[in-house]
mmJSON file of the N, C-alpha and C atoms, coordinates in Angstrom:
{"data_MODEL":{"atom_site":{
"group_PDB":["ATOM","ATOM","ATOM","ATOM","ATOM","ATOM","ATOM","ATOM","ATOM","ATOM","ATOM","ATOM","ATOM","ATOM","ATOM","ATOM","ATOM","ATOM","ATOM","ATOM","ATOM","ATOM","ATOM","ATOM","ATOM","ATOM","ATOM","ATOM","ATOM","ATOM","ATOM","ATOM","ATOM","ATOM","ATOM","ATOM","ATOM","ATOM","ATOM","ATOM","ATOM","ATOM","ATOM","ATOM","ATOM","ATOM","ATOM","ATOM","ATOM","ATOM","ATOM","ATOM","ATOM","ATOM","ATOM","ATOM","ATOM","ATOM","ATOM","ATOM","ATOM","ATOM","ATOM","ATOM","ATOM","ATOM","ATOM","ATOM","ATOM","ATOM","ATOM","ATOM","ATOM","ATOM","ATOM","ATOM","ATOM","ATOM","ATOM","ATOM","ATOM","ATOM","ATOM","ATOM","ATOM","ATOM","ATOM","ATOM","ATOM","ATOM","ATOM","ATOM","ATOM","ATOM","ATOM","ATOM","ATOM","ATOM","ATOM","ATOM","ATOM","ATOM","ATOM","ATOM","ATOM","ATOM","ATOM","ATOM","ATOM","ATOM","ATOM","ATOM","ATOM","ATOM","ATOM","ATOM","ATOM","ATOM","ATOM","ATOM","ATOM","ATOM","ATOM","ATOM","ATOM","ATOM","ATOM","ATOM","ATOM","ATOM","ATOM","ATOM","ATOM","ATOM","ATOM","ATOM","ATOM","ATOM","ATOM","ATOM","ATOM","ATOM","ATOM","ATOM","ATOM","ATOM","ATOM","ATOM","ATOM","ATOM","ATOM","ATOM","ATOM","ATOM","ATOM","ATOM","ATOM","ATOM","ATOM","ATOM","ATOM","ATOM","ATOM","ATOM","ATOM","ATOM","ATOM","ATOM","ATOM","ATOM","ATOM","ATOM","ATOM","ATOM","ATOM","ATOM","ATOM","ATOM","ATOM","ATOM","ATOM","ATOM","ATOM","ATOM","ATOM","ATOM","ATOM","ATOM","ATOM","ATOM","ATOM","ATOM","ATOM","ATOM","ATOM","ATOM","ATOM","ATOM","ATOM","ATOM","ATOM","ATOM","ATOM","ATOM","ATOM","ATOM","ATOM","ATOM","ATOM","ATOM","ATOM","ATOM","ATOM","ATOM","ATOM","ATOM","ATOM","ATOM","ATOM","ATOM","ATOM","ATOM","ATOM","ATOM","ATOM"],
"id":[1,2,3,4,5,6,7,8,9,10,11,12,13,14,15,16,17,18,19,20,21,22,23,24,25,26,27,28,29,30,31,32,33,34,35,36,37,38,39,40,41,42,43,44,45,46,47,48,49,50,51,52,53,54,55,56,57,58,59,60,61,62,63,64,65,66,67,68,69,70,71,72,73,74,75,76,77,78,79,80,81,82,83,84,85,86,87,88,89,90,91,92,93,94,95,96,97,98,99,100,101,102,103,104,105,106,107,108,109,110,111,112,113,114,115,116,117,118,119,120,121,122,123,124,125,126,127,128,129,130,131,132,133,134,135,136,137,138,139,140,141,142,143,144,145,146,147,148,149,150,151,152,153,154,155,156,157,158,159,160,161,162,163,164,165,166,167,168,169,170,171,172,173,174,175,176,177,178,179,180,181,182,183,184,185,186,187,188,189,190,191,192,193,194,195,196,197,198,199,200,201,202,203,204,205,206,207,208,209,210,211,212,213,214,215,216,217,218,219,220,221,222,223,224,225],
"type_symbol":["N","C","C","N","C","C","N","C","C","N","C","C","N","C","C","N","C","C","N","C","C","N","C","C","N","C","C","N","C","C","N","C","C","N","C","C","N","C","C","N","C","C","N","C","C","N","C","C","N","C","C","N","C","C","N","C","C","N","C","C","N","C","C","N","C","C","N","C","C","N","C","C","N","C","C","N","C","C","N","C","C","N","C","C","N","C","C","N","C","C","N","C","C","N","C","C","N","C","C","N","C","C","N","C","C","N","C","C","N","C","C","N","C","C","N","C","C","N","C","C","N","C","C","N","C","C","N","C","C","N","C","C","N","C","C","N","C","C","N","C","C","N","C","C","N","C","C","N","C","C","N","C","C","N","C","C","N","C","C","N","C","C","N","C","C","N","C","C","N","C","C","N","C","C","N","C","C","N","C","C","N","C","C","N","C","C","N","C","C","N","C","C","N","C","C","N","C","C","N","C","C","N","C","C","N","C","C","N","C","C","N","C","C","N","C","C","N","C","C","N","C","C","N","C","C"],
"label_atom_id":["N","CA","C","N","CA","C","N","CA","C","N","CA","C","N","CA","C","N","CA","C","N","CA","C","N","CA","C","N","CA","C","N","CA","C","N","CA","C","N","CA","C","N","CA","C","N","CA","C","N","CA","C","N","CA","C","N","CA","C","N","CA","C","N","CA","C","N","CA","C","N","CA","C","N","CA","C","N","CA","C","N","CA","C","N","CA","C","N","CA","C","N","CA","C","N","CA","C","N","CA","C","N","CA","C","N","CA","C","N","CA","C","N","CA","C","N","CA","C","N","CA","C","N","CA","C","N","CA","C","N","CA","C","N","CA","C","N","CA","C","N","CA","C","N","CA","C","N","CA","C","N","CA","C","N","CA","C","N","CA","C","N","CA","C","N","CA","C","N","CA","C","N","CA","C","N","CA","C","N","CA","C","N","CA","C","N","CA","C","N","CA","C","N","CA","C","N","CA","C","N","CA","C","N","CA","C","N","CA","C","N","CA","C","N","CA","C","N","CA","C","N","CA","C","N","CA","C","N","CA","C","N","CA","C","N","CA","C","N","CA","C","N","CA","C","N","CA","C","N","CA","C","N","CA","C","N","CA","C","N","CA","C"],
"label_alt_id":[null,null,null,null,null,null,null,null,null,null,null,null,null,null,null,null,null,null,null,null,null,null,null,null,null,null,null,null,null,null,null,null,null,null,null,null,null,null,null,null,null,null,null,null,null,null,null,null,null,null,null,null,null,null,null,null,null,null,null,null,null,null,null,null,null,null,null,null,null,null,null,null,null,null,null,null,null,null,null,null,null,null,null,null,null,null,null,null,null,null,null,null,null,null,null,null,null,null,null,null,null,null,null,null,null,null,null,null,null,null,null,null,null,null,null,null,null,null,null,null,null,null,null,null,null,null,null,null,null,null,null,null,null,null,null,null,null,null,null,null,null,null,null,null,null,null,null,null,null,null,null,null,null,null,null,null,null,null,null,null,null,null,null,null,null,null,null,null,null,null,null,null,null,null,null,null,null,null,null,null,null,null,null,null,null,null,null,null,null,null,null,null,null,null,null,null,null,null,null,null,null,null,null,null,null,null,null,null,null,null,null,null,null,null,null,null,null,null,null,null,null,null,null,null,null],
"label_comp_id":["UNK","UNK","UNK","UNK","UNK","UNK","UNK","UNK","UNK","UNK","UNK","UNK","UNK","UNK","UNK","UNK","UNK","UNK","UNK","UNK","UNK","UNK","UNK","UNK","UNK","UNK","UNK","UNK","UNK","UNK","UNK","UNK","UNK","UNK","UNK","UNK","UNK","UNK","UNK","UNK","UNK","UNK","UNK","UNK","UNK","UNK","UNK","UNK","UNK","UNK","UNK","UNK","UNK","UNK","UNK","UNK","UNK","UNK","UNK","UNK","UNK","UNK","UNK","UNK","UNK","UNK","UNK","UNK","UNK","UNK","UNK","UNK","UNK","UNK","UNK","UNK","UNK","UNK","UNK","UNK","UNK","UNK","UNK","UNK","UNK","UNK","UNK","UNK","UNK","UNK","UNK","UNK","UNK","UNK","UNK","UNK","UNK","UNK","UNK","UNK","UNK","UNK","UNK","UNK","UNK","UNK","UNK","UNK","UNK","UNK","UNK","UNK","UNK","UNK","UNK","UNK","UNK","UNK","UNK","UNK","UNK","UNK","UNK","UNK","UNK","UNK","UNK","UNK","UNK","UNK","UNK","UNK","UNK","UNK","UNK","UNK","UNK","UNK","UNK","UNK","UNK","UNK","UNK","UNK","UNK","UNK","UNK","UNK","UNK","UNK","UNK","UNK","UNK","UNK","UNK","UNK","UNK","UNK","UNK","UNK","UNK","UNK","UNK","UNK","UNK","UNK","UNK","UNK","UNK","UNK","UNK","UNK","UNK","UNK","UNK","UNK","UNK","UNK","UNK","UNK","UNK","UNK","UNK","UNK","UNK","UNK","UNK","UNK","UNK","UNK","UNK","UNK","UNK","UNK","UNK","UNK","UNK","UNK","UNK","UNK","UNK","UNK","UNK","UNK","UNK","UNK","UNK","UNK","UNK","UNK","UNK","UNK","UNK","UNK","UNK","UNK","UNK","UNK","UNK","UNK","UNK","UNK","UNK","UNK","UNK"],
"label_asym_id":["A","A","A","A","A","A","A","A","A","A","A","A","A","A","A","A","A","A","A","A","A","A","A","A","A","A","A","A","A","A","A","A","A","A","A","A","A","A","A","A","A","A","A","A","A","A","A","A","A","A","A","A","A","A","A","A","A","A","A","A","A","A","A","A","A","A","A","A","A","A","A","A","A","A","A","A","A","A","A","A","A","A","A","A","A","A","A","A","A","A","A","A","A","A","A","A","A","A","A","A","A","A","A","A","A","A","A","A","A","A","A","A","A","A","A","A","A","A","A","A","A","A","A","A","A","A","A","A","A","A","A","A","A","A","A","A","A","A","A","A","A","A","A","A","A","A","A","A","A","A","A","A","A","A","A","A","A","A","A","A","A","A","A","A","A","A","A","A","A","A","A","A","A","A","A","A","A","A","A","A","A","A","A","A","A","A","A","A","A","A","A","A","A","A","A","A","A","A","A","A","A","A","A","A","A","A","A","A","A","A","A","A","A","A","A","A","A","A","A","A","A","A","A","A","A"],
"label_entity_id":["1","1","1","1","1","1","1","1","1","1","1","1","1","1","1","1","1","1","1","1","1","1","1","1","1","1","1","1","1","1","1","1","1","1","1","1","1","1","1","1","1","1","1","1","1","1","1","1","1","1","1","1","1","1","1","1","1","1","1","1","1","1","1","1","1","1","1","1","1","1","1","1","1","1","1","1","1","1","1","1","1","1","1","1","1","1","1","1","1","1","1","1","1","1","1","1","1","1","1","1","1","1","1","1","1","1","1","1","1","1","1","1","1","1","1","1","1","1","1","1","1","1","1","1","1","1","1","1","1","1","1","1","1","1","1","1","1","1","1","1","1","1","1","1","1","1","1","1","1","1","1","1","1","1","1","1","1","1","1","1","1","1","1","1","1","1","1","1","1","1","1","1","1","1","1","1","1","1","1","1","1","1","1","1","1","1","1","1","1","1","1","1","1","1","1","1","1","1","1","1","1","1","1","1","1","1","1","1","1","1","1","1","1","1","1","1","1","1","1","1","1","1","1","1","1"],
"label_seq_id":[1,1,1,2,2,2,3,3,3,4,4,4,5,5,5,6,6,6,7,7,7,8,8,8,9,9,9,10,10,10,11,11,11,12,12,12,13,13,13,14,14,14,15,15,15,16,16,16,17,17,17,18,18,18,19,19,19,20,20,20,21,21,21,22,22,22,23,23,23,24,24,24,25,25,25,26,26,26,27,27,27,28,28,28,29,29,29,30,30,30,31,31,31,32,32,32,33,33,33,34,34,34,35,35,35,36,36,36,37,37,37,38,38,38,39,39,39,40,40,40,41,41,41,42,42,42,43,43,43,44,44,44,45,45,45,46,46,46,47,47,47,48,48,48,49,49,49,50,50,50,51,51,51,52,52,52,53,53,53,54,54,54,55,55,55,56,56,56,57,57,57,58,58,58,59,59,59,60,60,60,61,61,61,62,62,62,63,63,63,64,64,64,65,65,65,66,66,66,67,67,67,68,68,68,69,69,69,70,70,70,71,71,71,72,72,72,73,73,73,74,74,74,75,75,75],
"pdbx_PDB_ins_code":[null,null,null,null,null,null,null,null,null,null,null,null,null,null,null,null,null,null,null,null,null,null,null,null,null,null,null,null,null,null,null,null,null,null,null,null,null,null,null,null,null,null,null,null,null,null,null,null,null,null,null,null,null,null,null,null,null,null,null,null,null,null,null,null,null,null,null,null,null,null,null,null,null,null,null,null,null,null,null,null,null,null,null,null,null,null,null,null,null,null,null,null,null,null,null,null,null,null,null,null,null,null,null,null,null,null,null,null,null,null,null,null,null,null,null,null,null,null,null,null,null,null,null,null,null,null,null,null,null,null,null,null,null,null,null,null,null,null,null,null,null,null,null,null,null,null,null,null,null,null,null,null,null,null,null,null,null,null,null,null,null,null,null,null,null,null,null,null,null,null,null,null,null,null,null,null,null,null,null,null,null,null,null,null,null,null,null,null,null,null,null,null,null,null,null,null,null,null,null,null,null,null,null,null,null,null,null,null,null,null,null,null,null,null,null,null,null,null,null,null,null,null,null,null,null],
"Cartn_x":[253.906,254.876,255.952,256.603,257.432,257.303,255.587,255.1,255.075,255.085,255.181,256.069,257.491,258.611,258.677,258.653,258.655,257.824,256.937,255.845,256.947,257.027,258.17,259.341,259.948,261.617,262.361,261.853,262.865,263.86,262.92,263.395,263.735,264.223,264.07,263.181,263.466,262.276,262.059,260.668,260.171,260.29,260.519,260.77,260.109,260.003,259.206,259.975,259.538,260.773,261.653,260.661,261.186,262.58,262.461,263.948,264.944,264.36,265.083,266.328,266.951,268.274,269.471,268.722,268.89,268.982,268.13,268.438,269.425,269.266,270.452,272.068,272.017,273.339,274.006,272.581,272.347,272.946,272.804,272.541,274.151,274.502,276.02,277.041,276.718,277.981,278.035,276.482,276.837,277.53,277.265,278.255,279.562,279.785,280.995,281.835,281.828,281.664,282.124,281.983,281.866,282.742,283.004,284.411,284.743,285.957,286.117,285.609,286.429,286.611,285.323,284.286,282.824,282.221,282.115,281.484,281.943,283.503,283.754,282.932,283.44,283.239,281.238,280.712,279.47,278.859,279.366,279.003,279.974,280.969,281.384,280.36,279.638,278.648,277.995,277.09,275.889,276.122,276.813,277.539,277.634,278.308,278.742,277.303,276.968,275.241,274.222,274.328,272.998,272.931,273.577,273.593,273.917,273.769,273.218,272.371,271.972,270.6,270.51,269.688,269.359,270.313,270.624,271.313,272.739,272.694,274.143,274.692,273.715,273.852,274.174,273.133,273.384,274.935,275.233,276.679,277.586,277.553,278.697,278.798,277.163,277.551,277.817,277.871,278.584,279.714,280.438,281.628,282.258,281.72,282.19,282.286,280.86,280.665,281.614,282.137,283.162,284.351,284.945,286.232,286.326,285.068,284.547,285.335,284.417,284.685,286.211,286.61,288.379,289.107,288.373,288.815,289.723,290.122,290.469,289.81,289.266,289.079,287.562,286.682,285.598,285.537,286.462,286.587,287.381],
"Cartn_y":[213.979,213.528,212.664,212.966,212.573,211.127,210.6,209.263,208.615,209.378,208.26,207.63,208.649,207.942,207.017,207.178,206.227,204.792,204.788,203.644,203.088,203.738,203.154,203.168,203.298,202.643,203.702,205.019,205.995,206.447,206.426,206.686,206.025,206.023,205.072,205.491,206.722,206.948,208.492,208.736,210.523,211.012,211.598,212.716,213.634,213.927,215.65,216.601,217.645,218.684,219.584,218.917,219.49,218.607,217.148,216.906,215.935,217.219,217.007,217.1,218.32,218.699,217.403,217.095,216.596,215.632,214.299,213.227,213.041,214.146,214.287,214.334,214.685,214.654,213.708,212.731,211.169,210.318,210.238,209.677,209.785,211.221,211.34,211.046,211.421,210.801,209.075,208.291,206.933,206.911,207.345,207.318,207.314,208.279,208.991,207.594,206.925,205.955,204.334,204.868,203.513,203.609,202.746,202.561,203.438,204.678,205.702,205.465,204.121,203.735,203.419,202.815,202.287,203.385,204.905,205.861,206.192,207.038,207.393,206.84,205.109,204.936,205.183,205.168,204.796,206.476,207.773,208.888,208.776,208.359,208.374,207.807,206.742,205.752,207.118,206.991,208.31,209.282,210.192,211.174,211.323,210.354,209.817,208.611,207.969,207.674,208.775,209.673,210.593,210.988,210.847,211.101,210.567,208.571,207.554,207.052,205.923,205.729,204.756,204.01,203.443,201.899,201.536,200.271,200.843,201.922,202.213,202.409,202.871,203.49,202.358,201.351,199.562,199.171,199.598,199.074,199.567,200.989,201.822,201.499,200.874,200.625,199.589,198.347,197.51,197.379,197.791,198.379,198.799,200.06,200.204,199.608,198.439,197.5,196.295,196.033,194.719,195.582,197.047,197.829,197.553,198.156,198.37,196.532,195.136,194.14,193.805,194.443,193.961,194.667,195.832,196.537,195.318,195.629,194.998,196.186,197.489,198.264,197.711,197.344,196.664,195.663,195.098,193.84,194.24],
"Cartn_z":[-8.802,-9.776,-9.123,-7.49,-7.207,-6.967,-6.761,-6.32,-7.841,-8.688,-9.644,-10.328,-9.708,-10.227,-9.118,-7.908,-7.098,-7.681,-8.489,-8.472,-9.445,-10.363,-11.731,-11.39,-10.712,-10.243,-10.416,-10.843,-11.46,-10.346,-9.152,-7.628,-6.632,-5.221,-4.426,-3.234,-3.22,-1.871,-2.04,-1.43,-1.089,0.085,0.27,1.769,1.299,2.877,2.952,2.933,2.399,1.797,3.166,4.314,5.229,5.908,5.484,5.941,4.538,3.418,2.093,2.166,3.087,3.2,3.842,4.924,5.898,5.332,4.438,3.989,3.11,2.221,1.149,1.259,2.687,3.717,3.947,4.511,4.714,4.078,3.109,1.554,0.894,0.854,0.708,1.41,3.193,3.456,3.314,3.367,2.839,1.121,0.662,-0.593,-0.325,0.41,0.659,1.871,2.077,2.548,2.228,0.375,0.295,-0.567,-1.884,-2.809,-3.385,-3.388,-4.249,-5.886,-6.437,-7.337,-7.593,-7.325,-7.89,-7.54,-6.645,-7.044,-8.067,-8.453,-9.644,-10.949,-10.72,-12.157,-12.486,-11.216,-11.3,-11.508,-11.404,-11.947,-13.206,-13.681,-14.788,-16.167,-15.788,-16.574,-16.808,-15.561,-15.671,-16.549,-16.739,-17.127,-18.448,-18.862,-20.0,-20.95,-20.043,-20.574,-20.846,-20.417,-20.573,-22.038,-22.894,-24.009,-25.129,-24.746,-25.316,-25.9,-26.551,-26.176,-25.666,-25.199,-23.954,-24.006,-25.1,-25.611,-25.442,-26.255,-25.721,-24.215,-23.302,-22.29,-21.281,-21.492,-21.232,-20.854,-22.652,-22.889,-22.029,-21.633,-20.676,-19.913,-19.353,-17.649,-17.413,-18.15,-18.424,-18.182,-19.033,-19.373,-17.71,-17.31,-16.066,-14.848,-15.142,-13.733,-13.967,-15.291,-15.193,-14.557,-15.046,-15.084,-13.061,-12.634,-11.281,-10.62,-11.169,-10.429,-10.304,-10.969,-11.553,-10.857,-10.081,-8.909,-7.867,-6.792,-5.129,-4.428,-4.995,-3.734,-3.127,-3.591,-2.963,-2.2,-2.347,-0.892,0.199],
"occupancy":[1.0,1.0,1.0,1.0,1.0,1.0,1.0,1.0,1.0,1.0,1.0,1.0,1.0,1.0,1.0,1.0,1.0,1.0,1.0,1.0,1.0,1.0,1.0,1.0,1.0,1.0,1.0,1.0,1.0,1.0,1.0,1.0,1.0,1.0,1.0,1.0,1.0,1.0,1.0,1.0,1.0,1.0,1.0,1.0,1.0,1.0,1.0,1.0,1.0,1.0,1.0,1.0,1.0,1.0,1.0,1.0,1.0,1.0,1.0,1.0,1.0,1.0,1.0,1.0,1.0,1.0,1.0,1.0,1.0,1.0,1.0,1.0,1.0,1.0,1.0,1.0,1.0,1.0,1.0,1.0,1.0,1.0,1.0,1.0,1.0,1.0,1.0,1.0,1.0,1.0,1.0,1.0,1.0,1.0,1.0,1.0,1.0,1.0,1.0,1.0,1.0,1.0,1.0,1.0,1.0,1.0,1.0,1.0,1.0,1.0,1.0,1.0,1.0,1.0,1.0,1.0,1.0,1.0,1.0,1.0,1.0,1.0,1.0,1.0,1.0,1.0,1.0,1.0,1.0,1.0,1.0,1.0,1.0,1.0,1.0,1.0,1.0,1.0,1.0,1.0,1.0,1.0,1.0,1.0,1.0,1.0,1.0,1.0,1.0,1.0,1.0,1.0,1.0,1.0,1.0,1.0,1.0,1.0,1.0,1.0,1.0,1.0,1.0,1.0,1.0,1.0,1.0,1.0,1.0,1.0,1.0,1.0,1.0,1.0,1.0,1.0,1.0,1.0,1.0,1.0,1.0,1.0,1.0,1.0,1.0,1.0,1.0,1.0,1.0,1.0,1.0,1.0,1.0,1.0,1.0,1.0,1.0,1.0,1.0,1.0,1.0,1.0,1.0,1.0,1.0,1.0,1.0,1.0,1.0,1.0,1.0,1.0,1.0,1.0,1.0,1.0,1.0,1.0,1.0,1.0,1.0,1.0,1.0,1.0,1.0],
"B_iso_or_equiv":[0.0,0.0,0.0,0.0,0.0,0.0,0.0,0.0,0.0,0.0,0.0,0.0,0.0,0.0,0.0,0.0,0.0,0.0,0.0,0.0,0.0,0.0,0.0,0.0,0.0,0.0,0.0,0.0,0.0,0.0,0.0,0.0,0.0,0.0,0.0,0.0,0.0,0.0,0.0,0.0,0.0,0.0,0.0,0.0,0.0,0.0,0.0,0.0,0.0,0.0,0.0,0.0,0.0,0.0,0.0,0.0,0.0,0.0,0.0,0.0,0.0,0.0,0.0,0.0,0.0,0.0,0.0,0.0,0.0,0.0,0.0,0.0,0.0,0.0,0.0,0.0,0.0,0.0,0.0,0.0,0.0,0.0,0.0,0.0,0.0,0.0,0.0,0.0,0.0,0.0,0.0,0.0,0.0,0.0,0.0,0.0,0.0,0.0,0.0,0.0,0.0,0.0,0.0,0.0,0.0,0.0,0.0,0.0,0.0,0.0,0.0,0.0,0.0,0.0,0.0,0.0,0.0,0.0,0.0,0.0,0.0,0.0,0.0,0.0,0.0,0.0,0.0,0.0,0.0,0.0,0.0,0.0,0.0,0.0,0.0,0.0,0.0,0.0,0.0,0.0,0.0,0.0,0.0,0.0,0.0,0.0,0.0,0.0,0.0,0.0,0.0,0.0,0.0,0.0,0.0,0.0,0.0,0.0,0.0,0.0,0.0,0.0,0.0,0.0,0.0,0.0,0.0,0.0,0.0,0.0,0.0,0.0,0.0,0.0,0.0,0.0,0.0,0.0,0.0,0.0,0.0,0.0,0.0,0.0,0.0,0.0,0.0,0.0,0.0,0.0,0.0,0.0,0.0,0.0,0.0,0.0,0.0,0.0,0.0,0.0,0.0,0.0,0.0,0.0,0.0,0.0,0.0,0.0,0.0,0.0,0.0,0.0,0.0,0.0,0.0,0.0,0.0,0.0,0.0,0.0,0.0,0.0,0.0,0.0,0.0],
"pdbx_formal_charge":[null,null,null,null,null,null,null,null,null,null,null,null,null,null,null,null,null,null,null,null,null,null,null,null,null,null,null,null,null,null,null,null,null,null,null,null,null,null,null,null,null,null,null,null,null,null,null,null,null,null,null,null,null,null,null,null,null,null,null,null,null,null,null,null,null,null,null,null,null,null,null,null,null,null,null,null,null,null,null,null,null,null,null,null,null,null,null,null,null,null,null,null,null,null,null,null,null,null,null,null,null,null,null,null,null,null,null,null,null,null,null,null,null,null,null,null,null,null,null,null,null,null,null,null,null,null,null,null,null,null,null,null,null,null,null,null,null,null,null,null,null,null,null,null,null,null,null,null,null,null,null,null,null,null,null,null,null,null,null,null,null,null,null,null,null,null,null,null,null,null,null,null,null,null,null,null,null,null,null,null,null,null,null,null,null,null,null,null,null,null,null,null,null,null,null,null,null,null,null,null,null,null,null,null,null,null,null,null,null,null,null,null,null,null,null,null,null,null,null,null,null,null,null,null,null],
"auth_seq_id":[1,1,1,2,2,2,3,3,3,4,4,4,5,5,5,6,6,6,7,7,7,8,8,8,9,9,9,10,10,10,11,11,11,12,12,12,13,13,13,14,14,14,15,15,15,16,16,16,17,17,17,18,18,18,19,19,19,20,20,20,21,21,21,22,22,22,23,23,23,24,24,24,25,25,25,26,26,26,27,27,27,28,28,28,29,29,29,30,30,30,31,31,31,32,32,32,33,33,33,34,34,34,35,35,35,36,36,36,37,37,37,38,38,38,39,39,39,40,40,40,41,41,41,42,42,42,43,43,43,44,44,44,45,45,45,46,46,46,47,47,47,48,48,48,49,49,49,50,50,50,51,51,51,52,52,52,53,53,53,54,54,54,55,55,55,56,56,56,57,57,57,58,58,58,59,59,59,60,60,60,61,61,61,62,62,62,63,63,63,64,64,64,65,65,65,66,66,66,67,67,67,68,68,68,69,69,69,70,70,70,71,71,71,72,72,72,73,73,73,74,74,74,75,75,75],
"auth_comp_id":["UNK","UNK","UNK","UNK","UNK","UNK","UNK","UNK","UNK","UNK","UNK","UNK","UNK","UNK","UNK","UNK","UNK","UNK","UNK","UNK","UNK","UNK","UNK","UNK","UNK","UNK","UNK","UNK","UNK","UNK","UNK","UNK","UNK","UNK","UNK","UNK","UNK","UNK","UNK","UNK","UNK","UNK","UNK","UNK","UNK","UNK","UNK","UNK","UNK","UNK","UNK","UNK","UNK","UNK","UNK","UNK","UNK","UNK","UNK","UNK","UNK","UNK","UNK","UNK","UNK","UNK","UNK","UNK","UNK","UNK","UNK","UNK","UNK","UNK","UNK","UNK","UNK","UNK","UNK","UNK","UNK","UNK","UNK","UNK","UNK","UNK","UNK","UNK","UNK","UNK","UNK","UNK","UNK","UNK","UNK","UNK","UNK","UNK","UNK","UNK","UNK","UNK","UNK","UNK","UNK","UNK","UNK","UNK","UNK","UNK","UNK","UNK","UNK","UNK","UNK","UNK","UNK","UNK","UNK","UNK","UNK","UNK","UNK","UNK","UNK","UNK","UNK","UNK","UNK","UNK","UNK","UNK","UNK","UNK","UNK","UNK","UNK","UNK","UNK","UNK","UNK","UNK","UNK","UNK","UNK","UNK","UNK","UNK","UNK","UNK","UNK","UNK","UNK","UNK","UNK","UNK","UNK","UNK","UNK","UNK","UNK","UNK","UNK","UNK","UNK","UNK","UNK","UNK","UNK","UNK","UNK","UNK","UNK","UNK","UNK","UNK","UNK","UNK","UNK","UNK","UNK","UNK","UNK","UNK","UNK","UNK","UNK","UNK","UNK","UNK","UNK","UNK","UNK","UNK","UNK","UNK","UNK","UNK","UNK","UNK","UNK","UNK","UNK","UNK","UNK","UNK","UNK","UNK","UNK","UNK","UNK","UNK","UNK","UNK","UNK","UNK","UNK","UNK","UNK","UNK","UNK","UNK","UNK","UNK","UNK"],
"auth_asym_id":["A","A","A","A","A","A","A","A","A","A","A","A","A","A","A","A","A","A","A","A","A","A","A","A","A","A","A","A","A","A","A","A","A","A","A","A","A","A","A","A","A","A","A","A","A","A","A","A","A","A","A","A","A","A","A","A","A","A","A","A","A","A","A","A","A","A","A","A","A","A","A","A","A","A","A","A","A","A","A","A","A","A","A","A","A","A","A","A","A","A","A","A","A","A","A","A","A","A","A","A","A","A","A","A","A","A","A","A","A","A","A","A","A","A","A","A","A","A","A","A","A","A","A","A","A","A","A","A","A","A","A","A","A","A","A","A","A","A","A","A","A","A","A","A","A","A","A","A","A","A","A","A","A","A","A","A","A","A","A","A","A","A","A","A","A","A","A","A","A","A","A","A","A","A","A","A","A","A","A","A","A","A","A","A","A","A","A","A","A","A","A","A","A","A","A","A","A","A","A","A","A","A","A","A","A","A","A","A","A","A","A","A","A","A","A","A","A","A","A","A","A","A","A","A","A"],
"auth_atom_id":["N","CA","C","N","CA","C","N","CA","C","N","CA","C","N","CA","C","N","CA","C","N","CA","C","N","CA","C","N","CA","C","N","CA","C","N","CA","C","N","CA","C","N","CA","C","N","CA","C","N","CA","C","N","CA","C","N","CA","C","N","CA","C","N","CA","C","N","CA","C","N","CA","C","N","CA","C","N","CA","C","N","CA","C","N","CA","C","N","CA","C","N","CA","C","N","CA","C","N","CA","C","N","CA","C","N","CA","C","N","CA","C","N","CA","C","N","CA","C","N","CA","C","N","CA","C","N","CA","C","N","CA","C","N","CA","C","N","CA","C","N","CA","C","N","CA","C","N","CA","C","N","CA","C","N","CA","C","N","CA","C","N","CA","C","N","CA","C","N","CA","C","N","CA","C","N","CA","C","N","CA","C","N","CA","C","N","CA","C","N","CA","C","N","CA","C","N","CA","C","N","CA","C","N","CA","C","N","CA","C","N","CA","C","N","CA","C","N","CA","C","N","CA","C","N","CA","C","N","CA","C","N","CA","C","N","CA","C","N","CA","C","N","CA","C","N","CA","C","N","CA","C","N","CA","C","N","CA","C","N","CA","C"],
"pdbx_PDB_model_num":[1,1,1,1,1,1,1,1,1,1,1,1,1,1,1,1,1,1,1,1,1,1,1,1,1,1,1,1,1,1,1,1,1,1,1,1,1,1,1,1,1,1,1,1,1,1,1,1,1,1,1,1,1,1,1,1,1,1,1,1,1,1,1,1,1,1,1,1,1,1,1,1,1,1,1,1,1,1,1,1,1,1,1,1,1,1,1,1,1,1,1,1,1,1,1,1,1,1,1,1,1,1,1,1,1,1,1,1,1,1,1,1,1,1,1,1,1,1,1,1,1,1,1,1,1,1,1,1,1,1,1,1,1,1,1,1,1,1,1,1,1,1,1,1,1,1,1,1,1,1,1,1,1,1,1,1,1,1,1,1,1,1,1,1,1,1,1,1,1,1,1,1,1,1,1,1,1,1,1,1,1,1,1,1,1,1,1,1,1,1,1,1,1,1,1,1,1,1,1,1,1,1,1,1,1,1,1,1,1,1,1,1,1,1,1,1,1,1,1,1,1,1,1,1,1]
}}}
């Protein structure tokens, strides 16, 4: 199952469950890393999309990626 979200974009990559922990670590402190403000708003979308529908959901993240460019904290 996990290869087929991979084939369809749902995912970005599979690991072995043996260094699942370990990547996931990975993965966060690069988040953790990068613009407070464009993580926020970018689990705010999510969050708040999941219970859209897909046009609407469009629209939010929209919405958040102009709120996001209008930032200074990304440069």
């Amino acid at each position: 199952m996990s290869w087929d979200a991979l084939k369809i974009g749902l995912i970005e990559e599979v690991v072995p469950n043996e260094i699942f922990l370990e990547r996931a670590i990975e993965l966060a402190r690069a988040i953790a890393k990068g613009c407070p403000t464009s993580t926020a708003l970018s689990k705010k979308a999510m969050n708040e999309g999941i219970a859209l529908t897909l046009n609407e959901a469009l629209e939010k993240e929209k919405f958040y990626f102009i709120e996001n460019i209008l930032t200074l904290e990304w440069n």
